[in-house]
Structures are given as C-alpha cells and as structure tokens.
C-alpha positions as CSV (number, residue, x, y, z in Angstrom):
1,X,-23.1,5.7,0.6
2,X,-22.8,6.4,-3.0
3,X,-20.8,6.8,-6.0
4,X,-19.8,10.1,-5.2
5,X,-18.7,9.7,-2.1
6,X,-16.6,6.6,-2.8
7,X,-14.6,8.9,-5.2
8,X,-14.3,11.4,-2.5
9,X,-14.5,9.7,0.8
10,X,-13.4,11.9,3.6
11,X,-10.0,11.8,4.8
12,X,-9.7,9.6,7.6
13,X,-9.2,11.3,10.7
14,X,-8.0,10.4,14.4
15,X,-8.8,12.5,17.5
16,X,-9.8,16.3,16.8
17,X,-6.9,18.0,18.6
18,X,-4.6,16.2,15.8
19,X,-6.4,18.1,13.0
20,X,-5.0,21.5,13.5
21,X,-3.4,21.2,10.0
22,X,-2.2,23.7,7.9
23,X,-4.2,24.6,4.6
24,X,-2.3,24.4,1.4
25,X,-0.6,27.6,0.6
26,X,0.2,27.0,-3.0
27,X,3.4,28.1,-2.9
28,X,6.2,26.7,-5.5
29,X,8.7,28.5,-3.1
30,X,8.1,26.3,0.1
31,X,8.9,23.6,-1.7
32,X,12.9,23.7,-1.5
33,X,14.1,20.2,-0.8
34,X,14.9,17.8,-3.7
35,X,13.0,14.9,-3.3
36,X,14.5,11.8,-2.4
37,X,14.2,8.6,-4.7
38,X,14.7,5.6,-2.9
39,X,18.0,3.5,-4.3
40,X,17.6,0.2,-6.4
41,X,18.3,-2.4,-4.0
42,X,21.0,-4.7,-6.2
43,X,21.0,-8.4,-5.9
44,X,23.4,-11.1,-6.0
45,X,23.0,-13.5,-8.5
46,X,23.5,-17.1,-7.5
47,X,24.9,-20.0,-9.8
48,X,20.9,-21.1,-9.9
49,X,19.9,-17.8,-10.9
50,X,18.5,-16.7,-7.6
51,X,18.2,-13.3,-7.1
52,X,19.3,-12.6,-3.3
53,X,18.2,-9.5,-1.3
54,X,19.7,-8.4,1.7
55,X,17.4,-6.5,3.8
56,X,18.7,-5.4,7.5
57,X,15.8,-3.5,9.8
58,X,18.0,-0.9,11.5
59,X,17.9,1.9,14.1
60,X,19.3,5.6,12.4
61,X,18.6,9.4,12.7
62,X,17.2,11.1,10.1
63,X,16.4,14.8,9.3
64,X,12.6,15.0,8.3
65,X,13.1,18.6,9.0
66,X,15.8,20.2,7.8
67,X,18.7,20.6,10.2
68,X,17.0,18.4,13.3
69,X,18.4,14.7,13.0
70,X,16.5,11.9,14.8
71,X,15.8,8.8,15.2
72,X,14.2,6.9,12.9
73,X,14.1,3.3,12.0
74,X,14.4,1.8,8.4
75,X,15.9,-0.7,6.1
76,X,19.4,-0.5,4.9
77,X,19.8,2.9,6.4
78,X,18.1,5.1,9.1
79,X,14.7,6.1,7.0
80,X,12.2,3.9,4.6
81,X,14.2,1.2,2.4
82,X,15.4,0.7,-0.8
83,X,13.6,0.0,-3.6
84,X,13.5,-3.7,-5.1
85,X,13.0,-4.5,-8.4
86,X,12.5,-8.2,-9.5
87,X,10.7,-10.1,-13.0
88,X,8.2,-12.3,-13.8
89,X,9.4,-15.8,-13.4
90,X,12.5,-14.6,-11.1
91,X,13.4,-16.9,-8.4
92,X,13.9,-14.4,-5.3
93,X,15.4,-15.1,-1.9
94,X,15.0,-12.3,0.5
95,X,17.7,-12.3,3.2
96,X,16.2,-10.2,6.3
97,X,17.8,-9.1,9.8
98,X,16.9,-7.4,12.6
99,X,19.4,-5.5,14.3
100,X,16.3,-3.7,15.9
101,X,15.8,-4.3,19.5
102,X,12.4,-5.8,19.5
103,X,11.5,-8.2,17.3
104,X,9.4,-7.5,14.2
105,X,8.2,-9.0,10.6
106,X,8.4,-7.9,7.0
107,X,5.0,-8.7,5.2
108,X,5.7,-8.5,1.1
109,X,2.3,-7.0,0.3
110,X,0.7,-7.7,-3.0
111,X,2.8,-10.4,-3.5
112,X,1.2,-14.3,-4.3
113,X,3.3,-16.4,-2.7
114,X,3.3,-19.2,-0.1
115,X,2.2,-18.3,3.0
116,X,5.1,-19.4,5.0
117,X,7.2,-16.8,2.9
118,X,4.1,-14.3,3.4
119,X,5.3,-11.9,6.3
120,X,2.7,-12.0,8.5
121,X,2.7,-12.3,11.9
122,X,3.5,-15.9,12.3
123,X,6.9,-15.2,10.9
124,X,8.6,-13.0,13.8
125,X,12.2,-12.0,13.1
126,X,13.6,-11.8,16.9
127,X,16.2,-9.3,17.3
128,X,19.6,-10.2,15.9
129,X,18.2,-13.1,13.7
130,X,17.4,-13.5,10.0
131,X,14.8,-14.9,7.8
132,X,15.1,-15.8,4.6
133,X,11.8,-16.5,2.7
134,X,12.1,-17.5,-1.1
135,X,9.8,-17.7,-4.0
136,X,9.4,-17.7,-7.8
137,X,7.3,-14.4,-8.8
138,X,4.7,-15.7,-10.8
139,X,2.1,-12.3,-11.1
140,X,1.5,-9.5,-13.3
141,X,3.8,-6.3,-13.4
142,X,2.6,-4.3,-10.5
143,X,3.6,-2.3,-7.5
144,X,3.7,-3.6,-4.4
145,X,5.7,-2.7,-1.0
146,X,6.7,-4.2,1.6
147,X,6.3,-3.4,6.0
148,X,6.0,-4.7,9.2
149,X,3.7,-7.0,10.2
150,X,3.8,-7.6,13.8
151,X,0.4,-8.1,15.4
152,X,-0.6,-5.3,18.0
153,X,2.5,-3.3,16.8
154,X,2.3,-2.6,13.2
155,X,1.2,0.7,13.7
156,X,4.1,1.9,15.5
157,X,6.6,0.2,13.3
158,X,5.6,1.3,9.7
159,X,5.4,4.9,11.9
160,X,9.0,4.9,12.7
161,X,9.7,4.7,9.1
162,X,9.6,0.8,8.0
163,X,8.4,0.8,4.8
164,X,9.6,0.2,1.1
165,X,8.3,-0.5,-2.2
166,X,8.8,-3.7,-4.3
167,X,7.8,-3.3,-8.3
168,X,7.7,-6.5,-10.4
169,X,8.3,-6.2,-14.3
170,X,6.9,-8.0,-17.0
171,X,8.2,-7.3,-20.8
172,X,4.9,-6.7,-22.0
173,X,4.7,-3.6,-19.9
174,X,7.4,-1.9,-22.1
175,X,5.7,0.9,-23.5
176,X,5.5,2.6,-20.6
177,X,8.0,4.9,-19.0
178,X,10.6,2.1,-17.1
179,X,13.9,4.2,-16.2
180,X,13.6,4.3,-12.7
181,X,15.0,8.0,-11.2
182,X,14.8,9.2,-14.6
183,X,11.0,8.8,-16.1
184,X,9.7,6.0,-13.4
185,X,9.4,7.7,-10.0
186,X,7.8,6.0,-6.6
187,X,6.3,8.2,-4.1
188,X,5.6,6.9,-0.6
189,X,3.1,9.3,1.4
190,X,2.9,9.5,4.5
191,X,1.9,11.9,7.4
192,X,3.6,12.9,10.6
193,X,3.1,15.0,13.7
194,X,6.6,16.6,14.8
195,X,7.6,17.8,17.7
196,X,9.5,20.9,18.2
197,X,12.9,18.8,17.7
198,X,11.6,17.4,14.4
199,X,10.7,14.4,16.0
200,X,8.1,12.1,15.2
201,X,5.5,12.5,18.0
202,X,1.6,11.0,19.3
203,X,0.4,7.4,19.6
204,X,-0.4,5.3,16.5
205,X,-2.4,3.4,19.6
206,X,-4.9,6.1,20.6
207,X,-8.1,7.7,19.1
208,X,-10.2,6.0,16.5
209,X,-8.0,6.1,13.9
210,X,-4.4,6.4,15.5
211,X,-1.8,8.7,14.0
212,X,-3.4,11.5,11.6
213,X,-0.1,13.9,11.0
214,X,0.3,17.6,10.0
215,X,3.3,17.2,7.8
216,X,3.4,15.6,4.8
217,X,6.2,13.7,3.7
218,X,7.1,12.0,-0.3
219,X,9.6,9.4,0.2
220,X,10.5,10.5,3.3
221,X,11.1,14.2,2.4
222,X,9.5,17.3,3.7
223,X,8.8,20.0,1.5
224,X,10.3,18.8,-1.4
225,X,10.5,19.2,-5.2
226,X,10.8,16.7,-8.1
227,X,12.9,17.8,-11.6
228,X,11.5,16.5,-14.5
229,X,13.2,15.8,-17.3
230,X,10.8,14.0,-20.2
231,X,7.6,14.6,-21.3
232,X,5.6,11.9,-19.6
233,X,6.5,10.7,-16.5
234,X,5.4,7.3,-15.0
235,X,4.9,8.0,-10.6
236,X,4.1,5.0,-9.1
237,X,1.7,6.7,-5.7
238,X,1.7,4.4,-2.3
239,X,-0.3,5.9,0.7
240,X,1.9,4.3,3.0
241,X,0.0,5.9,5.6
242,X,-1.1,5.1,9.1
243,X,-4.7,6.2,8.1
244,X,-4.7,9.4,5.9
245,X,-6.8,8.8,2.9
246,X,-5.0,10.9,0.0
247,X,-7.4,12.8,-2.5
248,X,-4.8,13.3,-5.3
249,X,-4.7,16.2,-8.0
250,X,-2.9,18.9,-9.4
251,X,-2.8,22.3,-8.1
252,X,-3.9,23.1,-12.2
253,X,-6.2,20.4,-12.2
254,X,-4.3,18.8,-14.7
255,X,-6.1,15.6,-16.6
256,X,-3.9,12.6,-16.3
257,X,-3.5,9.0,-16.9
258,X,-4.4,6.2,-14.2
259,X,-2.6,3.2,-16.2
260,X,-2.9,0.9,-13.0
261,X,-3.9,-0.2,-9.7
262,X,-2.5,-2.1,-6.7
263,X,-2.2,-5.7,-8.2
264,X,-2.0,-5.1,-12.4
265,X,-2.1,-2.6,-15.1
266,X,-5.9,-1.3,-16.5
267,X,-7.1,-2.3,-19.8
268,X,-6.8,1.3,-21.2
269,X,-5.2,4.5,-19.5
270,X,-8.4,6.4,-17.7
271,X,-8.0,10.0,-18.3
272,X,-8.6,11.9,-14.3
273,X,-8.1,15.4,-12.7
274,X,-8.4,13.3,-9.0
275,X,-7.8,9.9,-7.6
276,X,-8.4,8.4,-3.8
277,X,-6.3,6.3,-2.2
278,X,-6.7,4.4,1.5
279,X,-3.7,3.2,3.6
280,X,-2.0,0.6,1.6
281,X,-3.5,1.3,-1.9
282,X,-1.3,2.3,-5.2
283,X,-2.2,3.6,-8.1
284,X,0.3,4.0,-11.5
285,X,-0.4,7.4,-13.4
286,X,1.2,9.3,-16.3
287,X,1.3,13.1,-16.3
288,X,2.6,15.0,-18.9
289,X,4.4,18.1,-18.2
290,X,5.6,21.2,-20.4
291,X,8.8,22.6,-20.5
292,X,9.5,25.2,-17.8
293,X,6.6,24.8,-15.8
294,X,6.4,23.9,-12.1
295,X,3.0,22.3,-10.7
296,X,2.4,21.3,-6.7
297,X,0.6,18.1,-6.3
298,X,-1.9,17.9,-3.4
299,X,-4.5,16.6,-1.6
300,X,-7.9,17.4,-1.1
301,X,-10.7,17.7,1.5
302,X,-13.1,14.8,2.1
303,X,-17.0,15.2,1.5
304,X,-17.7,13.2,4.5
305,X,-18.6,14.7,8.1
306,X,-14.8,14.7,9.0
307,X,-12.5,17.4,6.8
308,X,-9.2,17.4,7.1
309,X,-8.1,19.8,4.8
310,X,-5.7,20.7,1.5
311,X,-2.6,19.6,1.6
312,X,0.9,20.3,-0.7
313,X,2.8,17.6,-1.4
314,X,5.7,17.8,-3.8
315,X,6.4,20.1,-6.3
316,X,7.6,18.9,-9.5
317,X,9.5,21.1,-11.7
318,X,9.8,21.1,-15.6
319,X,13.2,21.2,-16.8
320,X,13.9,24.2,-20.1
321,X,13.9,21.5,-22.5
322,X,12.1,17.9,-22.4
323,X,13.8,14.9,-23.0
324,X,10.9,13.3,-25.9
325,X,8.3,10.6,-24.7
326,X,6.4,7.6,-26.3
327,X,2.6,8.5,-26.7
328,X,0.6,6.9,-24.3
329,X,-0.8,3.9,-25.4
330,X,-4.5,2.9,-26.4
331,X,-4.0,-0.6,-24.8
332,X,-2.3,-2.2,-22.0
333,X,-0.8,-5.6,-21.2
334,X,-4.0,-5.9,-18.1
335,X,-4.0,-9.5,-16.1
336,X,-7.8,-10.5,-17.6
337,X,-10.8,-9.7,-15.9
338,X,-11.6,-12.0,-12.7
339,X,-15.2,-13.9,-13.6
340,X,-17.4,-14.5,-11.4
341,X,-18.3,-17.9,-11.5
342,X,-21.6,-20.0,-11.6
343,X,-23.0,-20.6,-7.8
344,X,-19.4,-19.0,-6.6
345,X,-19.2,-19.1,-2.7
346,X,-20.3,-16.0,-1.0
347,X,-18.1,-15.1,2.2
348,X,-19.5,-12.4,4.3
349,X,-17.3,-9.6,6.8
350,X,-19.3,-7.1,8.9
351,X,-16.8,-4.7,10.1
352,X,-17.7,-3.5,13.8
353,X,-16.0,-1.0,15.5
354,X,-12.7,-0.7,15.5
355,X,-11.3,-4.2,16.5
356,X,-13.6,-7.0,15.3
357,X,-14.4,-8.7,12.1
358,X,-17.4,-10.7,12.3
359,X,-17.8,-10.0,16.4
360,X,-14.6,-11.1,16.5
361,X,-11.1,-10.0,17.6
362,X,-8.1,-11.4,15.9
363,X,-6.7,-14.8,17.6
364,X,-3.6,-16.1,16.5
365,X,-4.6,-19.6,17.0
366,X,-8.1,-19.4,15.3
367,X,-8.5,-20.3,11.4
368,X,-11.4,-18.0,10.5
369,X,-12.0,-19.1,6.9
370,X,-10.6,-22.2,4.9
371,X,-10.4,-21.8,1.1
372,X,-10.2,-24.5,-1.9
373,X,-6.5,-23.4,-3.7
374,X,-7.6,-21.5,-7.1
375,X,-11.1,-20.7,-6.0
376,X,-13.0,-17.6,-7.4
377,X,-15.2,-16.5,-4.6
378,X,-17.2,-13.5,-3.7
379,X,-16.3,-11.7,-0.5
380,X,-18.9,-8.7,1.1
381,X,-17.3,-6.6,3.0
382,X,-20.4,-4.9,5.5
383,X,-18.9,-1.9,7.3
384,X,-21.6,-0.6,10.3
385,X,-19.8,2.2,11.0
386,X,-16.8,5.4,10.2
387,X,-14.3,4.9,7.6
388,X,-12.3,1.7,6.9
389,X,-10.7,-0.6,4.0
390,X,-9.9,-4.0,3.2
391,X,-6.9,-5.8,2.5
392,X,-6.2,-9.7,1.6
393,X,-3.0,-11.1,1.7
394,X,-2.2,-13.1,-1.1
395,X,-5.0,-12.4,-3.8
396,X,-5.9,-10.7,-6.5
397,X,-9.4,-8.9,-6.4
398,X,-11.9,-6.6,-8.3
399,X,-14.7,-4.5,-7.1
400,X,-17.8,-5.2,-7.9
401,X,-19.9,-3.0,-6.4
402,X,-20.3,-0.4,-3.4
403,X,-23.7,0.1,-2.2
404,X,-24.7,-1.7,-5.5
405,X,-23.0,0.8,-8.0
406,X,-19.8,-0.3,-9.6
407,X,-16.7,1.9,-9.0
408,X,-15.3,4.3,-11.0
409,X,-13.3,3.1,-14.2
410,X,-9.9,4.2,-12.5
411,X,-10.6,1.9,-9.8
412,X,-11.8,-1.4,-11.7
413,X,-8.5,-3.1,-12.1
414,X,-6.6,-5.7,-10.1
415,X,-6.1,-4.9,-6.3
416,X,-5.6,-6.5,-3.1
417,X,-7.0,-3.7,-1.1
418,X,-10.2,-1.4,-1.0
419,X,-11.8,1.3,0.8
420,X,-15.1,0.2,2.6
421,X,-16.8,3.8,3.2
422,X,-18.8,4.4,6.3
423,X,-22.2,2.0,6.6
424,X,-22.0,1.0,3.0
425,X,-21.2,-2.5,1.7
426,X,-18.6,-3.5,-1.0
427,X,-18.4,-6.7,-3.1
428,X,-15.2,-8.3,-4.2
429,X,-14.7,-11.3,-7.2
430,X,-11.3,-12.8,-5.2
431,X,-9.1,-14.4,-6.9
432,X,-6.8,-17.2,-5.0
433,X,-3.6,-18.6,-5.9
434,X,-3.2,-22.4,-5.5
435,X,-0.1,-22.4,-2.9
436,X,-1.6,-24.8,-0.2
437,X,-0.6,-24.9,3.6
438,X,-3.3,-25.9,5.9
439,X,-1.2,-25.1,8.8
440,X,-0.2,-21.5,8.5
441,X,-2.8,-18.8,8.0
442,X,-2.9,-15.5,5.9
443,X,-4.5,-12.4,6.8
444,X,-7.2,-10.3,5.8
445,X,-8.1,-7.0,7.7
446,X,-8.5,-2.9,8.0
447,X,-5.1,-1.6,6.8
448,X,-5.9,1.5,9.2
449,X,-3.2,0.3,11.1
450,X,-4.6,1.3,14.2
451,X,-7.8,-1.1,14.0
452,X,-5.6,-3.8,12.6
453,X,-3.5,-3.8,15.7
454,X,-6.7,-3.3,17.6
455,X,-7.8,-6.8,16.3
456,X,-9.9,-6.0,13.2
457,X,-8.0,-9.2,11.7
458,X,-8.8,-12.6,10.5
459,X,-7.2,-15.5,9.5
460,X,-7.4,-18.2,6.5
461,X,-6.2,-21.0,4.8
462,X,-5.7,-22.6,1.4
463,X,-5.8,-26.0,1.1
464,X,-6.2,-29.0,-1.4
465,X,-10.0,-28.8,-2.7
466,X,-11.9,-31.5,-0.9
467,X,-9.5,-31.2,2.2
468,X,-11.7,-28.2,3.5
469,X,-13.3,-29.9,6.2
470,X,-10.2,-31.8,7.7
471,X,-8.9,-28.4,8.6
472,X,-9.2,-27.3,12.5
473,X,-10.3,-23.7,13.2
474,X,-8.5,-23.8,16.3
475,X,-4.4,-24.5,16.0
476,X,-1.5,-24.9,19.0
477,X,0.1,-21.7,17.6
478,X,0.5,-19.5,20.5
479,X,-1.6,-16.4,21.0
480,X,0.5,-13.1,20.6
C-alpha cells in the first residue's frame, strides 16, 4: 500500500447489492433544499461559571426526503443535535437523558477528559435516566462530535440519526473565519439507503462493512444547497458515516485550504484540489468563492478493487456581492508537534478480520493495555486485511508513517483517528493525557461501526507511573 493510495483509498463498501448508486449528475438544479445548519446549543451559566448543557436523546420523524416524514431519532429534536460550542479552560457539565426506549451512551469524541466522563460503553444511560459527566476543557481548538457508544449497537444508533458536533475555541485561533451560520459552517456526511417511504432502510449488522447508503445527506439534508455570503468560508467536514470513506473536491477542482485536522489546527494552511476522510475523521478547510457563482461539492471514486462511485453533495451558492474576508494566514496557532521520545514504548495492533484486535474480541471486563499517565508512546496499527481505521479515545496522535512513507502534509496534524488501508501498516507518536483511573477503561478500535460492534475493540488504562503492574487485566465489570 502506498502513498497514493492512502490519498485515495477506495471507498469503503458493504455487500454488492448495496452499491447500485447513482453517478454524479452535476446538476446545480437538483440541488433545491437549503441546507440545514445545526442550532448553537445555549448553556446555562452557573454562579461557579459552569457551563450546563442539556442534551435529551429522543424519538421524532423527520423528512430526509421531501414530503415523507419518519422516524428518526436525535438529540434535542427528531434528527442529529445541536451544535455545542465551549473554550479552552471552560468548566462544562453535560446534562444527558434518555427518553429513548433502550438504553444507550453518548461518547464526546476527541475530547481529553477523565474516563469516567468519556462516553463509552461503561457509562449506559437506561431509558428515562440522566447522566451528567463534567470536565474542565483543557485541549487545543478543534472539532470534535459527539455519538453513541453502546457496545454491539453503535452502529444502529448513530444510523438512526444520533450524532452532533462539539467545536472548542481558543483565542489564538481568531484569524480565521468564527461566525458560526454565517462564515463557520459544519457539515456532517453521511449516507442512507431509503426505502420507498423515505425511510431509512438495511442492517448496519450485515455484510463486511454494514450500512453503505445511496443517498447522501449534509447535516441531515438531502439535496441541498448552501448561500454564501463572504469571500472565504471556514466548513468544518465530519464523515459521520457508518463506513463510507469521503474523497472530497470540487466539481471545478478548485484548490483550497486544509487549515486542520481532527484534534488541532496545522502549522500552515496546505493548499489541495482533494481530501480523504474515514468514518469519524474531520478536517477544517477554507474555500474561497467568487461572487455569483455556484459550485457542487462531491465525492470521488476509490482506486482500490472496490469503486463506489461519484457522488454530489451540496451545492453552495455565491451570493451577487461578497461580504470582504481576512486573507488566509501564513501561520497558525498548531498544538506543537508530538516527539517521539528516546526508547519510547512500542505497542503493537494486528487488525484481523472484522471483529478482533490482536486475535481478540472485545470483552468488557478485560483491560487490554495499561498506560503510564502523560506517556508518549508509539502504537503500529498492522491491518491483514480490506479497509479499516483507528480511533483512540482520549489522545492526541500523529502519523508517522504508512507502509514506511509519511502522509501527505494535509494529513500530519493532530488527530485521534486514522485510516489503516488494506494489508499495510501505520505508525502513530500517541500522545496521553495524565487523567488516571485504573478502574475504568477507554477504548480504542475500527470506527467502521460495523466491526466495532463486531468486536474489533480494545480496552486500556491510565494510571500513576510505576502503578502499571498492580493493575488486573481482568475486572468484575459485567460483560455486555
């Protein structure tokens, strides 16, 4: 596997009968719903300074086609969830209930926090209860989102429309576009199949890789259009994805601006016509548009065996007259480069299948790796087989290497997850935080939903350095 083809890794396909996809047409005129940006989710503000946010998982109907409601699940409303927005050095409280009838989790991912606050599938939210995990954000400005975590069901429930994105701010990040809905935009992709009804239809549970839809959707929203008003516009991309990997670029093949990555902004803007992104991935870019003009974003065909096709995504259209933008600039505030330190620890993950790490499923009550809080270690990530990627909970990594050659400079910032492409090997510097718990585990696995249901999951700990040892693999937590 080389360079090229971890810049344009196939899209990631399930069973063959789900491929039957339409080509993109290219035509502005299909395009005829405006897009729909997610609200700001408004805290309260406690006498402490706490910033509260109430999140309630909910049943709702939903029309992903226009003029056929159904159901769909969400937070704060029948589709997706709101949008939260939150500083370094806040202290944040998140206020969670599920008034769904099954019960469920809400995993912040990206975010460095404790691991009893983490979302994973230790923290269960039974139906009609609420959890309320608090933290003080303490990470670089970046994008992050938050989902279900339930093990064995996360597939299903991000598929039904549980999802939402989570920025964090830092002051040093002011020169870029900020004014969220006006020149700050997210987009959350994601594919469906629908039924005749407009329904949301197949089994995240079958095939290799689960659900691969036919119909796109940005926030949400079929077929839909984007009016821009200024120059440069900031979009803030999450494949949020069952297992579609997006192949991004203009219909023009436009050059833009990749300013960041999952977990932090670059050192410089990196000037592309294309970017890839695996389920779970973001990546901040800034296009520039001209007045009057309207431009389709889409996706491409893989180079891999498996080709899924062009896609259209949104259409974005160029108001008469541009509001002006800053220029770009030369430099951004970028977390500094993770070293790699002097005889650093060297973890190793062979990927097999779809539902083992290491030969192994996932076991709720098995501690798979135990970490010194703040160590630097390598991680090598061996995949033996098709298409997967990598996520850790909690960290901050960067790519070293695939197959030996480095990735491509759009790529090489801070992240917390990473596509492995088929039979190749990818190195990671990981970076941990220093929140100790030798009782409750994080997570690392495939963030193809479908395998990470499946069991392609592992488990660790952080604890005090020199406490490594006194830490059993094998805990009384029951086994979901």
């Amino acid at each position: 596997m080389n360079r090229r083809q971890f810049l344009a890794a196939a899209a990631l396909s399930g069973l063959a009968s789900a491929c039957a996809a339409p080509r993109a047409t290219g035509d502005p005129a299909a395009f005829h719903t405006e897009l729909r940006v997610p609200p700001l989710l408004e805290p309260e503000v406690g006498e402490d300074g706490t910033r509260r946010f109430a999140l309630t998982m909910q049943r709702g109907r939903s029309e992903i086609l226009t003029g056929k409601p159904v159901e769909t699940w969400g937070f704060n409303g029948p589709h997706l969830g709101p949008t939260i927005r939150a500083a370094r050095g806040d202290r944040v409280r998140m206020t969670v209930t599920n008034q769904l009838d099954e019960a469920s989790t809400v995993h912040w991912h990206g975010m460095r926090l404790p691991a009893k606050m983490d979302g994973g599938p230790h923290q269960m939210i039974e139906p009609g209860a609420t959890w309320s995990p608090h933290w003080t954000i303490d990470q670089p400005a970046a994008t992050s989102w938050y989902h279900p975590h339930p093990h064995g069901e996360t597939a299903r429930h991000v598929y039904r429309g549980l999802a939402g994105m989570f920025i964090i701010d830092d002051p040093a990040t002011a020169d870029l576009p900020a004014r969220y809905g006006v020149d700050d935009f997210p987009l959350i992709l994601q594919d469906k199949l629908l039924a005749e009804d407009g329904s949301p239809t197949g089994d995240p549970s079958r095939g290799t890789f689960g659900i691969l839809g036919d119909r796109m959707l940005v926030n949400g929203t079929h077929a839909a259009f984007l009016n821009v008003r200024t120059e440069r516009v900031r979009l803030r991309i999450l494949n949020g994805s069952n297992a579609r990997m997006y192949h991004l670029a203009f219909a023009d093949r436009r050059e833009f601006h990749v300013v960041g990555n999952d977990a932090g902004l670059l050192p410089t803007p990196v000037e592309v016509d294309r970017v890839s992104l695996t389920p779970g991935e973001r990546v901040e870019i800034v296009v520039t548009f001209t007045a009057g003009e309207q431009v389709l974003l889409r996706t491409l065909s893989g180079s891999d065996d498996i080709d899924e096709g062009d896609f259209d995504l949104l259409k974005f259209v160029a108001a008469p007259q541009l509001a002006a933008s800053p220029r770009l600039p030369a430099h951004l505030a970028a977390p500094a480069p993770i070293a790699v330190p002097p005889n650093a620890v060297v973890r190793r993950f062979r990927l097999n299948g779809h539902d083992a790490i290491n030969g192994k499923e996932m076991d709720m009550s098995r501690i798979d790796e135990v970490v010194p809080a703040g160590a630097t270690e390598i991680w090598e990530i061996e995949n033996t087989v098709y298409a997967h990627n990598f996520h850790i909970h909690e960290v901050a990594f960067q790519v070293l290497d695939v197959d030996g050659e480095k990735p491509p400079a759009y790529a090489s910032g801070h992240k917390d997850t990473v596509y492995v492409p088929p039979k190749s090997t990818v190195r990671l510097v990981v970076q941990f935080g220093r929140f100790t718990d030798p009782a409750t585990p994080y997570m690392y696995h495939c963030h193809i939903l479908r395998h990470e249901d499946s069991g392609m999951m592992g488990q660790f700990v952080i604890v005090e350095p020199g406490t490594e040892n006194q830490v059993p693999r094998m805990t009384a937590t029951h086994h979901i």
